[in-house]
C-alpha positions in Angstrom: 21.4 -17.4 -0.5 21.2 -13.9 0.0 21.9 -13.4 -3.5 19.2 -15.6 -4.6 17.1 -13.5 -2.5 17.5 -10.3 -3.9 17.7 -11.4 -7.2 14.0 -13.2 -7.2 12.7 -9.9 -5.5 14.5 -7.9 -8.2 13.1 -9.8 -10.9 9.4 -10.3 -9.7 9.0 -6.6 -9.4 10.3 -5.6 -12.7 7.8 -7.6 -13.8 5.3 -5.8 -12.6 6.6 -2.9 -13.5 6.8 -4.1 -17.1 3.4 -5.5 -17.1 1.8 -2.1 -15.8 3.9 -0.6 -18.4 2.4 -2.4 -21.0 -1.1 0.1 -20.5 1.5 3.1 -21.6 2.7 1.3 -24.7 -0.4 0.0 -26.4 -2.5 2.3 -27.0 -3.9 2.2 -30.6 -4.8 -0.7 -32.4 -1.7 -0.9 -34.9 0.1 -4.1 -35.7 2.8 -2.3 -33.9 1.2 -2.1 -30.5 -0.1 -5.3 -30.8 3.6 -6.7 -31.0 4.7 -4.5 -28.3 2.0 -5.9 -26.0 2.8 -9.2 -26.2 6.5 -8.8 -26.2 6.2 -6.6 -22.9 3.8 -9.8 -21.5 6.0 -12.4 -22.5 9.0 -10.6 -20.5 6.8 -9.9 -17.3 5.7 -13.6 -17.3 9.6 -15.3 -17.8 10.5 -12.8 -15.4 7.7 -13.8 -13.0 8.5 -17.2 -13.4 12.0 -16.9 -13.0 11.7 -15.1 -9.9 8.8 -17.3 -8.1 11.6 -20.2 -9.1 14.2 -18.9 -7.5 12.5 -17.6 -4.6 11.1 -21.4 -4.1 14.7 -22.5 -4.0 15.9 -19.9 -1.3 13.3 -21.5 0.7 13.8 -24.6 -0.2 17.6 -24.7 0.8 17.3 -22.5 3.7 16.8 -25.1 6.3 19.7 -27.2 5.0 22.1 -24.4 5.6 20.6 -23.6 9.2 21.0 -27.3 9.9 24.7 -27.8 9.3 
């Protein structure tokens, strides 16, 4: 579980760092930027989902564990 933990904590802040990165690496209006941008908000949101997911399951399953 502890794993799980870390991991989902991992994940949802490199997704916020990735998203606040995404100011620093669009600037201009090319077709370049553009692409960046929504690469660079299509990683921070998988990554935010995926750790809100697992974060959910940690919480999920840690009453089962204290139980037994």
């Amino acid at each position: 579980m502890a794993k799980k933990l870390i991991s989902a904590t991992i994940l949802i802040v490199l997704a916020e760092v990735i998203s606040l990165s995404r100011t620093y690496f669009t600037e201009g209006t090319s077709s370049l930027s553009s692409f960046t941008s929504g690469i660079l908000l299509g990683l921070s949101i998988g990554m935010e989902i995926i750790g809100i997911i697992l974060l959910l399951i940690c919480i999920a399953t840690y009453d089962k564990k204290g139980k037994q």
